[in-house]
C-alpha distance (Angstrom), angle and dihedral (degrees) to the residues before:
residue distance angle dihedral
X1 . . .
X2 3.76 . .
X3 4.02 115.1 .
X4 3.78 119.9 -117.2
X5 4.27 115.2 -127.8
X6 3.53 86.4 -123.2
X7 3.55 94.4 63.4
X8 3.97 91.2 43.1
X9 3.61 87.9 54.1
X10 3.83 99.5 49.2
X11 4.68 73.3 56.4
X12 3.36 88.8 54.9
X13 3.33 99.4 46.1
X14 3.42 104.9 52.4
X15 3.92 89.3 40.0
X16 3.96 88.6 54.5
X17 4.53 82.7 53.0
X18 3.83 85.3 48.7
X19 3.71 88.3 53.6
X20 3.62 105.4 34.5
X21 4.84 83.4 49.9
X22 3.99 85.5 52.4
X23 3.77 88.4 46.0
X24 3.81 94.2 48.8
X25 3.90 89.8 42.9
X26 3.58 99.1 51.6
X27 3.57 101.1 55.0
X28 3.64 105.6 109.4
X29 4.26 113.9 -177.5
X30 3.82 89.5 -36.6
X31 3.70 140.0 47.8
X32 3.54 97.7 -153.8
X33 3.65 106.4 80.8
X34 3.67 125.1 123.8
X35 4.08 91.4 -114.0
X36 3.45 99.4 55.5
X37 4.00 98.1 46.0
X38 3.42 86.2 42.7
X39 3.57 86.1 52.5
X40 4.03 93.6 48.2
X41 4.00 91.4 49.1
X42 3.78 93.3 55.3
X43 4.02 90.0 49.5
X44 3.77 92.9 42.5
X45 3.71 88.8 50.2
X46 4.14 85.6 48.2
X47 3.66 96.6 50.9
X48 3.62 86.6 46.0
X49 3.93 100.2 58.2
X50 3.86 82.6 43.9
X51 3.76 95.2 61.5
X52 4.08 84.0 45.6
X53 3.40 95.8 49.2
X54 4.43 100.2 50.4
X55 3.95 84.5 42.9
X56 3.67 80.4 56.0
X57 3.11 93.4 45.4
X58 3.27 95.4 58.5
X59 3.66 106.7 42.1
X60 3.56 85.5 56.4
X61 4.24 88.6 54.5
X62 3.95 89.0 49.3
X63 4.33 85.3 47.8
X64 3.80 86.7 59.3
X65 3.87 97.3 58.8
């Protein structure tokens, strides 16, 4: 059974939340530590494959017409 991008998306979406609530909860006095910008990168690159992956999605839905 081969996984759809949509579903893979809805992944890494939520994963990119999970990332993005850790961020937000580890900041203790000051943003800029290296946990909580390491943090942010991994949930921007998240939301970014997530964007990829329903544009995907949807080229491939137009393909099939």
């Amino acid at each position: 059974m081969r996984t759809s991008p949509l579903l893979m998306a809805f992944l890494y979406f939520i994963m990119g939340g999970i990332f993005t609530y850790i961020a937000i909860q580890s900041v203790d006095g000051t943003i800029w530590n290296f946990i909580t910008i390491l943090l942010v990168i991994v949930a921007t690159f998240d939301f970014a494959v997530c964007i990829r992956l329903v544009t995907l999605h949807f080229k491939m839905k137009n393909s099939k017409k």
